[in-house]
Backbone atoms as SQL, in Angstrom:
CREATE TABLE atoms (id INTEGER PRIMARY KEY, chain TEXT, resi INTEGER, resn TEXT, atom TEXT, x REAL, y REAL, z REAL);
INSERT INTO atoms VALUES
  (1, 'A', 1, 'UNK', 'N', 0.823, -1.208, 0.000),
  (2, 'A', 1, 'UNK', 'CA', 0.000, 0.000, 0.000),
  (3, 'A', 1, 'UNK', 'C', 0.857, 1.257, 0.000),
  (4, 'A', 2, 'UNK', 'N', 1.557, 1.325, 0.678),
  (5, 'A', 2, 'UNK', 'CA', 3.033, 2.421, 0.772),
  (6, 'A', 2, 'UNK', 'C', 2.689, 3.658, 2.016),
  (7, 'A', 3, 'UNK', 'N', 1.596, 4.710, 1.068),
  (8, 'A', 3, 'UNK', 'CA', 1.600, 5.825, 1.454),
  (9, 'A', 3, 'UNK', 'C', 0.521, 5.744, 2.952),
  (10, 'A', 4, 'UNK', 'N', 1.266, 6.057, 3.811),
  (11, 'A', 4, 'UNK', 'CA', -0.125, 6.107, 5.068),
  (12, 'A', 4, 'UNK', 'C', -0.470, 6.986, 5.103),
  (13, 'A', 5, 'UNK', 'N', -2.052, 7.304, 5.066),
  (14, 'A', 5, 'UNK', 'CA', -3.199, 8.533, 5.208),
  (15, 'A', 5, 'UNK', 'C', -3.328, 8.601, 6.183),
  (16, 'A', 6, 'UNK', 'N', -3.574, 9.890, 6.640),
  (17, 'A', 6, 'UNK', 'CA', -4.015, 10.596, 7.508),
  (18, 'A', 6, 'UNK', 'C', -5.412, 11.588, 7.463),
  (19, 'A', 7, 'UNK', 'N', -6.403, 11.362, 8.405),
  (20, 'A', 7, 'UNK', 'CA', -7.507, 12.502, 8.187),
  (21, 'A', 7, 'UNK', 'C', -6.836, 13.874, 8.597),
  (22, 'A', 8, 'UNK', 'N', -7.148, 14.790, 8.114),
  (23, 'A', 8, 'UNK', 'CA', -6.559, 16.332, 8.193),
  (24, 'A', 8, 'UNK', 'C', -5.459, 16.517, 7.834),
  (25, 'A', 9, 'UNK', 'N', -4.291, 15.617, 6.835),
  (26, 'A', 9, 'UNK', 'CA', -3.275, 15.451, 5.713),
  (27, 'A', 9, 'UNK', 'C', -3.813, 16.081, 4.921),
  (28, 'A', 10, 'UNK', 'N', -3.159, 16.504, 3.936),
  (29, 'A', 10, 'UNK', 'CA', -2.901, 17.878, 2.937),
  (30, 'A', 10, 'UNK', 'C', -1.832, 16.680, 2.209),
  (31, 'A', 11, 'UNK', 'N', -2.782, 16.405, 0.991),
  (32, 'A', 11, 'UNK', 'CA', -1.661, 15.975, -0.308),
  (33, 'A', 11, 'UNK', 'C', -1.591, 16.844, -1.494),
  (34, 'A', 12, 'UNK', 'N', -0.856, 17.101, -2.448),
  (35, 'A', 12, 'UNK', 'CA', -0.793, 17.031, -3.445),
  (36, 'A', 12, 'UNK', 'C', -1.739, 16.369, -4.445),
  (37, 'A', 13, 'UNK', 'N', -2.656, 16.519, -4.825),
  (38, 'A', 13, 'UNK', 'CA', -3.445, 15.637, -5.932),
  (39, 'A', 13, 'UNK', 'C', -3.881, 16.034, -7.220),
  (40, 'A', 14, 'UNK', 'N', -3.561, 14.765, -8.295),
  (41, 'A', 14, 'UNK', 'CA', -4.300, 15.462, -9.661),
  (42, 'A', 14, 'UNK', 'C', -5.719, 15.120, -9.644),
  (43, 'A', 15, 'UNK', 'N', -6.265, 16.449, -9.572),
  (44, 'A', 15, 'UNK', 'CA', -7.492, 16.135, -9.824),
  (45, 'A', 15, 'UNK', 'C', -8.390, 15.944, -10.979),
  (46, 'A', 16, 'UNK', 'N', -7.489, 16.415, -12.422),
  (47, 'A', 16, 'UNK', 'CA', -8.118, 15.549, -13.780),
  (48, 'A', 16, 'UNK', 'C', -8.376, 14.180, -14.001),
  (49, 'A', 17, 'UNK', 'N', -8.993, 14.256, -14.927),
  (50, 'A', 17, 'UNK', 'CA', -10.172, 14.975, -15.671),
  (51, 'A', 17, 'UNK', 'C', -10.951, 15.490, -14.812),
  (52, 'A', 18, 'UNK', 'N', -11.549, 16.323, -14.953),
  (53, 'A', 18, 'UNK', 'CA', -13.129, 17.085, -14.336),
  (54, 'A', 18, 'UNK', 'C', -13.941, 17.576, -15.339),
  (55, 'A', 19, 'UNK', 'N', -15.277, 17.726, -14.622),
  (56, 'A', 19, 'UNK', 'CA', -16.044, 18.804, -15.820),
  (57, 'A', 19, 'UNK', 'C', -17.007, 19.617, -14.927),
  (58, 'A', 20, 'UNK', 'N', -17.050, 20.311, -16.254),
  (59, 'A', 20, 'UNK', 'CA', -17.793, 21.563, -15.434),
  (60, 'A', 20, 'UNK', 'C', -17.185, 22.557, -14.249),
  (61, 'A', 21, 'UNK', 'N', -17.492, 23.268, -13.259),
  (62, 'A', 21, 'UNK', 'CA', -16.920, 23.688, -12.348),
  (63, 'A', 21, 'UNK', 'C', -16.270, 22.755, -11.543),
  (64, 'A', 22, 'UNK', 'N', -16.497, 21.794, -11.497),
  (65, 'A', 22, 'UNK', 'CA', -15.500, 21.091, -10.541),
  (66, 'A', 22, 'UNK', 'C', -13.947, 21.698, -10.384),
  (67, 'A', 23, 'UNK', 'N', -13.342, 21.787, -9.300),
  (68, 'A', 23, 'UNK', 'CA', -12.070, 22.634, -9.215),
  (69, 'A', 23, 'UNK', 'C', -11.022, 21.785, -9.912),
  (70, 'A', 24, 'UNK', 'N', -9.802, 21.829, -10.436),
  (71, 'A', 24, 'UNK', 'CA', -9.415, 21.164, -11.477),
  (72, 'A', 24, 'UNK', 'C', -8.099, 21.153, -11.074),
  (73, 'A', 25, 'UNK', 'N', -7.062, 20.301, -11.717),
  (74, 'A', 25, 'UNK', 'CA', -5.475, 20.471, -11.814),
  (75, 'A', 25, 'UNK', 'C', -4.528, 19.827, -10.758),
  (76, 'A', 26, 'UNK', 'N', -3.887, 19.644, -10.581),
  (77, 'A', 26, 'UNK', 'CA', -2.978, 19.122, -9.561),
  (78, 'A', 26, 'UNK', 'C', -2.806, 20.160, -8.288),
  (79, 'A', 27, 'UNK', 'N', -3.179, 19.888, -7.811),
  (80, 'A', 27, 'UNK', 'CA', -3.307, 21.105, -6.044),
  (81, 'A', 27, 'UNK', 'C', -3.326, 20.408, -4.481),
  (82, 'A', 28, 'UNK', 'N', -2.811, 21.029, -3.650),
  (83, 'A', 28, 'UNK', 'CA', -3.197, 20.614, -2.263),
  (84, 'A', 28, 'UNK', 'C', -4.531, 20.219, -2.353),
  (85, 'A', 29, 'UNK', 'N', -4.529, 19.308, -1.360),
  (86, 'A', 29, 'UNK', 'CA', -6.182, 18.609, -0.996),
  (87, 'A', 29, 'UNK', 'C', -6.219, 18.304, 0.651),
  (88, 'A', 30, 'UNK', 'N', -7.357, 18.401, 1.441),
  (89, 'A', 30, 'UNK', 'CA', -7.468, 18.011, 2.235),
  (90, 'A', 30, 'UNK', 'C', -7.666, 16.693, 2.503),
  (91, 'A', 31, 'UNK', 'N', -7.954, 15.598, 3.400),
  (92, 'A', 31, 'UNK', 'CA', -7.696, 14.307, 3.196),
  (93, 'A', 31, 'UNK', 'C', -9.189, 14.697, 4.626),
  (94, 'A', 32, 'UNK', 'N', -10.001, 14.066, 3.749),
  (95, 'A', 32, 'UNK', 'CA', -11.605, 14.374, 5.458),
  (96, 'A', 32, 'UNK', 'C', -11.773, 12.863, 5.646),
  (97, 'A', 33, 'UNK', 'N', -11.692, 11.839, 5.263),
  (98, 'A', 33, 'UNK', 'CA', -12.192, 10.647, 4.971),
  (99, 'A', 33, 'UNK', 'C', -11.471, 10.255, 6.523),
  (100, 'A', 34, 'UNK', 'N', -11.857, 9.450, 7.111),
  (101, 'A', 34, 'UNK', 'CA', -11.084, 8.836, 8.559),
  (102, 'A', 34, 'UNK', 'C', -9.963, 7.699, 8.626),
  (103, 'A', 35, 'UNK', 'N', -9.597, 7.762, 9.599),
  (104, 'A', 35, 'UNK', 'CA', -8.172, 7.100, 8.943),
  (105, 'A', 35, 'UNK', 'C', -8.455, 4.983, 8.946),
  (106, 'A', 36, 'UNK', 'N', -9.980, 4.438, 9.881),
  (107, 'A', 36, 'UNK', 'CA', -10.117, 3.301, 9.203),
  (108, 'A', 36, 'UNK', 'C', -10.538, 3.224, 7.742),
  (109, 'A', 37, 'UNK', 'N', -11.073, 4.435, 7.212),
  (110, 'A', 37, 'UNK', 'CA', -11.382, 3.841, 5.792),
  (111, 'A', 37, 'UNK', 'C', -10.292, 4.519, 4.968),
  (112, 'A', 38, 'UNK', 'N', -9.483, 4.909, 5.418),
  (113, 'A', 38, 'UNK', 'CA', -8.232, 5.201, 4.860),
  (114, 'A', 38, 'UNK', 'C', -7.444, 4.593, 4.794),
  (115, 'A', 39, 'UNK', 'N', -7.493, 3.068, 5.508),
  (116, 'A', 39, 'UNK', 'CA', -6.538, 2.624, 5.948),
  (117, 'A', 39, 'UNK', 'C', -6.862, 0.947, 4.995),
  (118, 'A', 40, 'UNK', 'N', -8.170, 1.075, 5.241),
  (119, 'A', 40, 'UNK', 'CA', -8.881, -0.347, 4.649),
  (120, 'A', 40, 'UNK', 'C', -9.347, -0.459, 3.255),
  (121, 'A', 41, 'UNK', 'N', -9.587, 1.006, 2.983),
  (122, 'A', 41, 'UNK', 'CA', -10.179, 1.480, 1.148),
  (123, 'A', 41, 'UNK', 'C', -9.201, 1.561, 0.601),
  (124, 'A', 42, 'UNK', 'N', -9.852, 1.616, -0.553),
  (125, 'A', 42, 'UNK', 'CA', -8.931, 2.042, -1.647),
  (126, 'A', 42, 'UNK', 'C', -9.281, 3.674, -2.464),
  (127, 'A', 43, 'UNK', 'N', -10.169, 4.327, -1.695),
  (128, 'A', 43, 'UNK', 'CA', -10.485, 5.527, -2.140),
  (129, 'A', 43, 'UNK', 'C', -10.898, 6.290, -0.712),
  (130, 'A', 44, 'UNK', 'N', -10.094, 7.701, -0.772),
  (131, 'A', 44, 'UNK', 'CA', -10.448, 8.673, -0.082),
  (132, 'A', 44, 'UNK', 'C', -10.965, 9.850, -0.247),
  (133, 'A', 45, 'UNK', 'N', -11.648, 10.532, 0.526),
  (134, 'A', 45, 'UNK', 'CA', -12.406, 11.770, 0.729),
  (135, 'A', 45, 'UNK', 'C', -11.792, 13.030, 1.210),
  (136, 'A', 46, 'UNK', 'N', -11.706, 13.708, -0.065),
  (137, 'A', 46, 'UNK', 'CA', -10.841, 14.939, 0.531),
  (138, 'A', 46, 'UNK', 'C', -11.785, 15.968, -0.256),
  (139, 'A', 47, 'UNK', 'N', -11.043, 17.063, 0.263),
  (140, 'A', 47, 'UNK', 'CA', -11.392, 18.690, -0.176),
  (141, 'A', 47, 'UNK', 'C', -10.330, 19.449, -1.029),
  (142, 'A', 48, 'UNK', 'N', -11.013, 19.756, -1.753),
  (143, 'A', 48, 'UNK', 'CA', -9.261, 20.596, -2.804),
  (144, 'A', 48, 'UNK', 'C', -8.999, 21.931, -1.744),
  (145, 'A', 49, 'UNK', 'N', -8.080, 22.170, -1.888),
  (146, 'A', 49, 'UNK', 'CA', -8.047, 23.835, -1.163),
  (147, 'A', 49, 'UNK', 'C', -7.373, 24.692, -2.762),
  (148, 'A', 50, 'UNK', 'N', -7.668, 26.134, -2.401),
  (149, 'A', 50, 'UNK', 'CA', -7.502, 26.821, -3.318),
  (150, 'A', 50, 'UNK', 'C', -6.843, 28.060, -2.810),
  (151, 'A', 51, 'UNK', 'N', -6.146, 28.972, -3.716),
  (152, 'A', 51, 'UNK', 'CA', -5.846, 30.270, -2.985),
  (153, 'A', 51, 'UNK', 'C', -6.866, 31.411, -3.436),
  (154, 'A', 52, 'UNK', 'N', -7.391, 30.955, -4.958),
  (155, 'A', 52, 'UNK', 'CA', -8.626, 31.838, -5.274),
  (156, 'A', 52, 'UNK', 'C', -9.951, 31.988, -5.147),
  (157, 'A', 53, 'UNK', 'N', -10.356, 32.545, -3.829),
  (158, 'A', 53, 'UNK', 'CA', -11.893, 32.298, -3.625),
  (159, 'A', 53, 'UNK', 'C', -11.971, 33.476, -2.557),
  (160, 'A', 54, 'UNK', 'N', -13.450, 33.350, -1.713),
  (161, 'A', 54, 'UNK', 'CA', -13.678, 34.313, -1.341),
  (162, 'A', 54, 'UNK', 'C', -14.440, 34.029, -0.118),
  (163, 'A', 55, 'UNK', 'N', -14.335, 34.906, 0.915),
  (164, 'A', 55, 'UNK', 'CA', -15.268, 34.007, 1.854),
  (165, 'A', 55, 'UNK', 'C', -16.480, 33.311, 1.964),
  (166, 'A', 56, 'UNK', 'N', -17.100, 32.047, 2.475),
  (167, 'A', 56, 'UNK', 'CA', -18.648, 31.649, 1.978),
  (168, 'A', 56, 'UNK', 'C', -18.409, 30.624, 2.791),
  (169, 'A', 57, 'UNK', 'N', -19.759, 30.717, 3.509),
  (170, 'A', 57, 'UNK', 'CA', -19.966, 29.317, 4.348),
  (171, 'A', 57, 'UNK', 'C', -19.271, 28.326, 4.298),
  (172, 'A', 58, 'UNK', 'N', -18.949, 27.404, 3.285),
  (173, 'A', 58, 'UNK', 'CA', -19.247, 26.185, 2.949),
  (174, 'A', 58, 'UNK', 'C', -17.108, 26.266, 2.003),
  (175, 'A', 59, 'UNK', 'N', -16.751, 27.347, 2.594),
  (176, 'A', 59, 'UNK', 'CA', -14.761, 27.159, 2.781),
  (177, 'A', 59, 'UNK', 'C', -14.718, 27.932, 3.568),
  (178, 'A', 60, 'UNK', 'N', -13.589, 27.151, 4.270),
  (179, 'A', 60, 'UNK', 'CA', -12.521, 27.565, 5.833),
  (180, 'A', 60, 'UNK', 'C', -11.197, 27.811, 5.209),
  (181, 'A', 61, 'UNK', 'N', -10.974, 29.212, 5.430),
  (182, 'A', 61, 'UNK', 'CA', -9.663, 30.031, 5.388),
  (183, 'A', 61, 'UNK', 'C', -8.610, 29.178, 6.356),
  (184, 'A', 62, 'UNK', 'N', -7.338, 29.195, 5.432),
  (185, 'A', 62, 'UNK', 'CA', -6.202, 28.207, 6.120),
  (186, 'A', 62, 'UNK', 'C', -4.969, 29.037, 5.700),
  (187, 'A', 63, 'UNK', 'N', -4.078, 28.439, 6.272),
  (188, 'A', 63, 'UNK', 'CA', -2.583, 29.425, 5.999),
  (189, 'A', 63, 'UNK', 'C', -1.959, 27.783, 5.980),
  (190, 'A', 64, 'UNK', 'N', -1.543, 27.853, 4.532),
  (191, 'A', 64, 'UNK', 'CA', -0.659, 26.598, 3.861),
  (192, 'A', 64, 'UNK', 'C', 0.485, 26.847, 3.433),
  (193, 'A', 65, 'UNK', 'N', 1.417, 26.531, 3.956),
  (194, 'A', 65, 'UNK', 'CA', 2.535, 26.532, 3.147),
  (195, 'A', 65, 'UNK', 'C', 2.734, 28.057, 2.593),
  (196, 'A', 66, 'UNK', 'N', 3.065, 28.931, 3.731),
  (197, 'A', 66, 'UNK', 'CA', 2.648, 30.362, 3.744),
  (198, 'A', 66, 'UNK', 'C', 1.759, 31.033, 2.366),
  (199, 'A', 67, 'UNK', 'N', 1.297, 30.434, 2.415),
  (200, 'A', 67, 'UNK', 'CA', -0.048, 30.930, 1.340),
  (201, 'A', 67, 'UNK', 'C', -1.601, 30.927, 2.036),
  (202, 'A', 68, 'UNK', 'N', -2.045, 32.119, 1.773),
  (203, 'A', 68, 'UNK', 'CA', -3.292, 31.998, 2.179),
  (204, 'A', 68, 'UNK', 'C', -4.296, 31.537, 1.623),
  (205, 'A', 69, 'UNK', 'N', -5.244, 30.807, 1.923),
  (206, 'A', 69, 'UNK', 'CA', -6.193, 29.660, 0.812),
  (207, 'A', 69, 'UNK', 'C', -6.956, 29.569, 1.539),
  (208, 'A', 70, 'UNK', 'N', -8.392, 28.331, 0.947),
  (209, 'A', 70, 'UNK', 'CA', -9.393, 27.990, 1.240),
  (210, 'A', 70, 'UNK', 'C', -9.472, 26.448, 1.225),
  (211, 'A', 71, 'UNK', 'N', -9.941, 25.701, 2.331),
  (212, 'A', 71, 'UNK', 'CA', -10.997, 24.395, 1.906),
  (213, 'A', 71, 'UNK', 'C', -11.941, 24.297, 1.458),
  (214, 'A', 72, 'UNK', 'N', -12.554, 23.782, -0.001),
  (215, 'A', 72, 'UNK', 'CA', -13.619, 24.266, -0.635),
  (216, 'A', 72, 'UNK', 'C', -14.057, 22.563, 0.173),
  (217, 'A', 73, 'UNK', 'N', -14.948, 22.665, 0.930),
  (218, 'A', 73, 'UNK', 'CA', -16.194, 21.958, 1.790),
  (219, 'A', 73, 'UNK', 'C', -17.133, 21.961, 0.537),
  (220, 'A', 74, 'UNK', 'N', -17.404, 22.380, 0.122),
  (221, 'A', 74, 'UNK', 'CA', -18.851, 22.504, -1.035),
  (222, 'A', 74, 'UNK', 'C', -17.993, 21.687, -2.419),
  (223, 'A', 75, 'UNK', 'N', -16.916, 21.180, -2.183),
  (224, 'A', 75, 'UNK', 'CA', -16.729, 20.267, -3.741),
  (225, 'A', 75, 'UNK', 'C', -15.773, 18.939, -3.254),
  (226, 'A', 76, 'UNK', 'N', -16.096, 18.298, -1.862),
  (227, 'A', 76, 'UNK', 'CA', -16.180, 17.045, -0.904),
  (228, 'A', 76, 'UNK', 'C', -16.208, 16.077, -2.394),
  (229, 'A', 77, 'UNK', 'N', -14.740, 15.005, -2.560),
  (230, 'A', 77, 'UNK', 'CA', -14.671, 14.055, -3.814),
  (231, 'A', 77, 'UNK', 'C', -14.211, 13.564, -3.472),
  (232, 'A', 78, 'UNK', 'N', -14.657, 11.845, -3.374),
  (233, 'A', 78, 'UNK', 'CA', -13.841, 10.874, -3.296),
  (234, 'A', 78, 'UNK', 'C', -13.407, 10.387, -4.532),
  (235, 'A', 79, 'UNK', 'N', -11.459, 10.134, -3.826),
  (236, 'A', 79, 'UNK', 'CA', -10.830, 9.433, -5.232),
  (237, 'A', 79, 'UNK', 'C', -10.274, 8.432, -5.079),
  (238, 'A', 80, 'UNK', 'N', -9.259, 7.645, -5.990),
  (239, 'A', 80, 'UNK', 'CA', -8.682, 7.023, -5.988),
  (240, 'A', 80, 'UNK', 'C', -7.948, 7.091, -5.299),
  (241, 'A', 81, 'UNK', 'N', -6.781, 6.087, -4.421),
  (242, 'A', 81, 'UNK', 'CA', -5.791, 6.625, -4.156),
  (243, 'A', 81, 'UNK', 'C', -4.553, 7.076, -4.929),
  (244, 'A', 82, 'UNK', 'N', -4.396, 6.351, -5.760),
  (245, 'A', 82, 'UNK', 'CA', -3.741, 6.464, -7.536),
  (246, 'A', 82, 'UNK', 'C', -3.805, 7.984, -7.532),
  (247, 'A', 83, 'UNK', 'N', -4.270, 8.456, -7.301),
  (248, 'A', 83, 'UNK', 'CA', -4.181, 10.441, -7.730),
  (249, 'A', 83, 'UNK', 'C', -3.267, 11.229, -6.917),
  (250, 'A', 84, 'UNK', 'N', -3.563, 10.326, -5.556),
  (251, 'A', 84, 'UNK', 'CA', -2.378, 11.125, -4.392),
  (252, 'A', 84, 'UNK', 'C', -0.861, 10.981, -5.037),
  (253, 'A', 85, 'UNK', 'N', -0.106, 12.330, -5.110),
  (254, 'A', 85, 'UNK', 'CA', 1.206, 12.673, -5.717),
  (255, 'A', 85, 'UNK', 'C', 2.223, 12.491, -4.675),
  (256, 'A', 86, 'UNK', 'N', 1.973, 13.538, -3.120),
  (257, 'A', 86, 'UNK', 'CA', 2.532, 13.225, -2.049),
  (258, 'A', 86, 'UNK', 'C', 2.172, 14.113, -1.121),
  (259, 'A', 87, 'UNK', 'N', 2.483, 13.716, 0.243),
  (260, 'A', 87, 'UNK', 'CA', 2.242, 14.199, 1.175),
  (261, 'A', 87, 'UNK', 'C', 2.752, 15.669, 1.413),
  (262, 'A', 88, 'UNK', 'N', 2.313, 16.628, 2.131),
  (263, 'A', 88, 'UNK', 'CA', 2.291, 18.066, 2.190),
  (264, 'A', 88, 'UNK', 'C', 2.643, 18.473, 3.686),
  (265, 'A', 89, 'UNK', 'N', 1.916, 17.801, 4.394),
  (266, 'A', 89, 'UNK', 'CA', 1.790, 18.395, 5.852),
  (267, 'A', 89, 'UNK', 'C', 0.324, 18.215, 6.270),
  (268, 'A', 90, 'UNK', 'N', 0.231, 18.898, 7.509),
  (269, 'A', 90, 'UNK', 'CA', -1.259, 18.858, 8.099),
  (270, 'A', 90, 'UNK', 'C', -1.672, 20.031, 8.256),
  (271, 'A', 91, 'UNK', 'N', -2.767, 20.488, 8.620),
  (272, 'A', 91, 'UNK', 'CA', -3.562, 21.633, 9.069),
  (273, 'A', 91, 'UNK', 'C', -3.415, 21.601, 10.203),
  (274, 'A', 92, 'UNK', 'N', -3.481, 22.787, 10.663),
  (275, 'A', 92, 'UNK', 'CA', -3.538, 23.268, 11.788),
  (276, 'A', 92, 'UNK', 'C', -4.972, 23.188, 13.122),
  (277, 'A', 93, 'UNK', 'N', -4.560, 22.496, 14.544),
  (278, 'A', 93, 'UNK', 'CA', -5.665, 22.081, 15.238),
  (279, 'A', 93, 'UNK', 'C', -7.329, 23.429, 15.000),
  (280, 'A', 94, 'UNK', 'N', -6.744, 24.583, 15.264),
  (281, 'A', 94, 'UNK', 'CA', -7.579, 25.486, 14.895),
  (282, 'A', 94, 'UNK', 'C', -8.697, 25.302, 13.503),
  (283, 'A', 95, 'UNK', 'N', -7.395, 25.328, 12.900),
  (284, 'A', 95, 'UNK', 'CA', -8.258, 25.074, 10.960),
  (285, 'A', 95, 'UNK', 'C', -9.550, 23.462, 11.030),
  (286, 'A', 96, 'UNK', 'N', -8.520, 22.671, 12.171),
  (287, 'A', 96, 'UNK', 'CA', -9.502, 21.270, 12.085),
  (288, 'A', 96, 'UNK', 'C', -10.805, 21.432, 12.290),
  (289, 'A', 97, 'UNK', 'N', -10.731, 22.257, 13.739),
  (290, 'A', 97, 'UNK', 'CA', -11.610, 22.699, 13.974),
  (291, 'A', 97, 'UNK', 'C', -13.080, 23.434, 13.341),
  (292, 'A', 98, 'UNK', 'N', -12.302, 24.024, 12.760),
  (293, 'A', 98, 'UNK', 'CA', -13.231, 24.930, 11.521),
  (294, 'A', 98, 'UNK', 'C', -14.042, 24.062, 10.502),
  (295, 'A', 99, 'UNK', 'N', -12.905, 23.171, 10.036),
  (296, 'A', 99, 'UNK', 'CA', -13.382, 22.102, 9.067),
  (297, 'A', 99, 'UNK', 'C', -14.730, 21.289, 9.708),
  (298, 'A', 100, 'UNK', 'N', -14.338, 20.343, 11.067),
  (299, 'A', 100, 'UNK', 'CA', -15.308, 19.954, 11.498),
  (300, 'A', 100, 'UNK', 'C', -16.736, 20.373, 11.838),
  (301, 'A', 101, 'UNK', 'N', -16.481, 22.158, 11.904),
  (302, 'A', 101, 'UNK', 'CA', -17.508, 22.614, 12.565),
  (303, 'A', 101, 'UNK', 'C', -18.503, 23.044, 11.454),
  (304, 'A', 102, 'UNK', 'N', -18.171, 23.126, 10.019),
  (305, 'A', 102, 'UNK', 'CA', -18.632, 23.374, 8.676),
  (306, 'A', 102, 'UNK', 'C', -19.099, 22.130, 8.224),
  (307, 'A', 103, 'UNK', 'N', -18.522, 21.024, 8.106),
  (308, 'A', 103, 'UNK', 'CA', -18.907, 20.042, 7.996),
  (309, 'A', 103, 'UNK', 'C', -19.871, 19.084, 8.262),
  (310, 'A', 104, 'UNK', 'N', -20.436, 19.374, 10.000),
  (311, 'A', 104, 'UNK', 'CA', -21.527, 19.087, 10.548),
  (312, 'A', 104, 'UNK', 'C', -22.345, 20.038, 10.366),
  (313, 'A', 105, 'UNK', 'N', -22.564, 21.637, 10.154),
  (314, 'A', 105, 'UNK', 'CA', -23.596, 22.758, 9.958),
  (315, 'A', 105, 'UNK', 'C', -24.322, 21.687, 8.460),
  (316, 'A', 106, 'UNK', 'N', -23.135, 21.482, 7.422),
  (317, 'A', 106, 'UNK', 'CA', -23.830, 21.094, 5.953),
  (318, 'A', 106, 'UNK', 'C', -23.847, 20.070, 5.690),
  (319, 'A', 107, 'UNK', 'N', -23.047, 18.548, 6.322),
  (320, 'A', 107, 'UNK', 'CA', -24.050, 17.485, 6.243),
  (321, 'A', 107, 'UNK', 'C', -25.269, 16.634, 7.571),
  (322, 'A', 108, 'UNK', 'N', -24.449, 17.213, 8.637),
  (323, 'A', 108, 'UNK', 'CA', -25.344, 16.476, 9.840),
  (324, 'A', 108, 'UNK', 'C', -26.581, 17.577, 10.568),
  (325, 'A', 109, 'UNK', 'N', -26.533, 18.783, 10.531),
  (326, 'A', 109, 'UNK', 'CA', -27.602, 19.738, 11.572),
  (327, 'A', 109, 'UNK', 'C', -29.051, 20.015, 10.313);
């Protein structure tokens, strides 16, 4: 298997092909999926992050790799693992926070 996942890991991923708005290209990603089905699947659940966007419910502002960006929460894709390029780092307990707390407002409340 090689690469061990982590939930709240930040990879590198290509995210082509896409269509339509879907966010596109090889970019940081968040890794949301938990680490038994990360561990047991063969596909995970992440979030692209971006540096171009704007504030809105549904993305949490992060400071990556001194760049300021977004978790786009509103475009949640599970992939292959085959797409992951490599590991990045993690987010910050604060940012987790944020994530989790967006996450339950738009799929669980």
């Amino acid at each position: 298997m090689g690469m061990v996942i982590n939930q709240y890991d930040v990879f590198l991923i290509n995210l082509d092909p896409t269509i339509g708005y879907e966010i596109k290209k090889t970019r940081p990603c968040l890794v949301i999926s938990p680490d038994e089905m990360n561990t047991f699947i063969k596909t995970i659940i992440i979030a692209p992050m971006t540096t171009k966007s704007r504030k809105y419910p549904t993305r949490v502002s992060v400071d990556f790799d001194n760049k300021e960006g977004w978790i786009v929460l509103d475009q949640l894709r599970t992939i292959d693992r085959q797409r992951l390029i490599k590991k990045l780092g993690k987010i910050s307990g604060s940012e987790i926070a944020a994530v989790k707390a967006v996450l339950k407002e738009m799929l669980v409340d």
